[in-house]
C-alpha positions in Angstrom: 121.4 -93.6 -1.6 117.7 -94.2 -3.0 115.1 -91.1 -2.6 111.9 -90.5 -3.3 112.1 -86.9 -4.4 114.1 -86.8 -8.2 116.4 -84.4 -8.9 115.2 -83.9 -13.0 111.6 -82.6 -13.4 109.3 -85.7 -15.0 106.4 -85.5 -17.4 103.3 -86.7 -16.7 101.0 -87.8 -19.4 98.2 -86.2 -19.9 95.7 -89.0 -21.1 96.1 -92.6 -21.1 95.7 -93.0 -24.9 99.5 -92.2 -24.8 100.8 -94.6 -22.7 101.0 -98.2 -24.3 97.9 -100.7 -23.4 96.5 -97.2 -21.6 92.9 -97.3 -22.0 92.5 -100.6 -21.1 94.7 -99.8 -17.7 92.4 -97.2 -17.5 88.7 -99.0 -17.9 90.4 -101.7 -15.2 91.3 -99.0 -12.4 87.3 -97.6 -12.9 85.7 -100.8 -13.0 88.0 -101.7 -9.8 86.9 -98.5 -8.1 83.3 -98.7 -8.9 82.4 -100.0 -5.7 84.7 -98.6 -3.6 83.3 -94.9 -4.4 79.9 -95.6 -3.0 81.2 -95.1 0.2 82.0 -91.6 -0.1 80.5 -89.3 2.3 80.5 -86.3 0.6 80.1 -84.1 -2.5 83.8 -83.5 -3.4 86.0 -85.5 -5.2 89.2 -84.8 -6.3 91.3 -85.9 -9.3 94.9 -85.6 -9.3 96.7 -85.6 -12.3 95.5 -86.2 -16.1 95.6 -90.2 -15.6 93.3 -89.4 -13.1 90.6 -86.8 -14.1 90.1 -90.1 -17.2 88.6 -92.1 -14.2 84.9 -92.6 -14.5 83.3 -91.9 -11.4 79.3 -92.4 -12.3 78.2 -91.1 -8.5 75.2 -88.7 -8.8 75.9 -85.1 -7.3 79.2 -85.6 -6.7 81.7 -82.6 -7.6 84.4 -83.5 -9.2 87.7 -81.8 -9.4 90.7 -82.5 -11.8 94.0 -81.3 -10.7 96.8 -80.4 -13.2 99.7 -78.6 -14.2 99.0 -77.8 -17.7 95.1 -78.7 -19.0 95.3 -81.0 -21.9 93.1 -80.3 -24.5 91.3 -83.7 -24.0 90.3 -83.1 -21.0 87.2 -80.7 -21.8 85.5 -83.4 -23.8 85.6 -85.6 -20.7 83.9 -82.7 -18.7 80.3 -83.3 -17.7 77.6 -81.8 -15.6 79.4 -81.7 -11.8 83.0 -81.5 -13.4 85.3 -78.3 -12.6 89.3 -77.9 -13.9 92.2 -76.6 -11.9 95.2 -75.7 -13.5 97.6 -75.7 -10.5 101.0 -77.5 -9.0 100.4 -80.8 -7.4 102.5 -80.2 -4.7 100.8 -77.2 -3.9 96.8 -77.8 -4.2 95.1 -74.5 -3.9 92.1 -76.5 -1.5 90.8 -75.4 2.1 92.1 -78.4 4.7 90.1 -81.3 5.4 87.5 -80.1 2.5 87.9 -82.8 0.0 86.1 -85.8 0.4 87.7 -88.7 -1.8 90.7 -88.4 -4.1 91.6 -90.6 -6.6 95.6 -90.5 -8.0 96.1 -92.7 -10.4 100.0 -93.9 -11.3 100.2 -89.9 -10.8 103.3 -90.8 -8.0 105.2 -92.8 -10.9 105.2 -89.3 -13.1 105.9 -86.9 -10.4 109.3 -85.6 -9.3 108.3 -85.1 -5.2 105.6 -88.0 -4.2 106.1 -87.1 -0.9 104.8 -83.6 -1.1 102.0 -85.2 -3.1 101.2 -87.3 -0.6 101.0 -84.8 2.1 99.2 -82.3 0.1 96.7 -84.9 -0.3 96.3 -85.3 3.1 96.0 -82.1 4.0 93.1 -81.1 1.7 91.4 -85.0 2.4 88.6 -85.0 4.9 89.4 -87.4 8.2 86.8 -89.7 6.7 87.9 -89.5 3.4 88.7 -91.9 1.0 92.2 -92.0 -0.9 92.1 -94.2 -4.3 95.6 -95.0 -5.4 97.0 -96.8 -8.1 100.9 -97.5 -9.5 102.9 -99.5 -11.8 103.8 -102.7 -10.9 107.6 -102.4 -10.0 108.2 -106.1 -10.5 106.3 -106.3 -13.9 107.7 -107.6 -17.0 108.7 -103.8 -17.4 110.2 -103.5 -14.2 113.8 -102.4 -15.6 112.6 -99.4 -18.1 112.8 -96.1 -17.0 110.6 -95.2 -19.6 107.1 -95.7 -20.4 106.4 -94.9 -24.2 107.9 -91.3 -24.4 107.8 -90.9 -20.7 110.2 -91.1 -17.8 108.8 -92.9 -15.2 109.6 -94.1 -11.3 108.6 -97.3 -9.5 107.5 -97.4 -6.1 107.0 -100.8 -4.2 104.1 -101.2 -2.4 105.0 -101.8 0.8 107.5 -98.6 0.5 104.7 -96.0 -0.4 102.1 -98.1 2.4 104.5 -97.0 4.6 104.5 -93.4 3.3 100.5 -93.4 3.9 101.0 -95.1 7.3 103.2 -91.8 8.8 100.0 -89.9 7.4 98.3 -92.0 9.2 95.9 -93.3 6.5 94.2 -96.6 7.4 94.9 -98.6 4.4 92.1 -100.8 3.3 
């Protein structure tokens, strides 16, 4: 029987320069969120795993927060004015409820061993109005048979699996 949650632990890279083709993946996702962040109500956004704090998020007096188990060097150099890190579990984010107003995981649910927990962890801290920005690997890809990408284990979700994981939170998927 399939489950989400893995039994081994996975690693999650900590930049997209060490995936294969990553940086381009990476200026795609923030060109293809640059309009959807606009429509944040709110100062707070949060980043979720190292793929994610690489996201550009040009919004003026917005707080952002990167999430991670272990702080990758690289990371600092992408810190600017508004930009705080948390060294913390993802399936435990150390955030009052409902006080986060966007958060952005990118392909972090392909390198995590519980997505589930991440999911509702996400939910918990997200405002009602907030804004979830989620990305993953194609499952039926030219790749779709590797377990591996580069030197890490990976897991594919389809889409309309992990819609209906959001759906049971009750997101409103747009």
């Amino acid at each position: 029987m399939w489950r989400a949650k893995y039994e081994k632990s996975l690693t999650m890279p900590s930049g997209w320069q060490q995936l294969p083709n990553g940086s381009a993946y990476c200026n795609a996702l923030s060109d293809y969120f640059a309009p959807w962040l606009t429509k944040i109500c709110g100062y707070q956004i949060l980043k979720i795993g190292g793929l994610s704090a690489e996201i550009t998020c040009d919004l003026p007096l917005r707080h952002q927060i990167s999430v991670n188990e272990k702080t990758p060097p690289n990371l600092t150099a992408l810190l600017g004015d508004y930009h705080s890190v948390v060294q913390s579990k993802l399936t435990e984010l150390p955030f009052i409820e409902q006080h986060i107003d966007a958060c952005i995981l990118t392909n972090t649910l392909n390198f995590v061993q519980d997505p589930h927990q991440v999911l509702r962890e996400t939910h918990r801290v997200l405002a009602d109005d907030g804004y979830l920005f989620l990305s993953l690997f194609n499952p039926l890809s030219t790749f779709m048979f590797k377990t591996r990408l580069g030197e890490f284990p990976l897991r594919h979700y389809c889409a309309w699996r992990v819609a209906d994981w959001l759906e049971l939170l009750n997101f409103e998927i747009l």
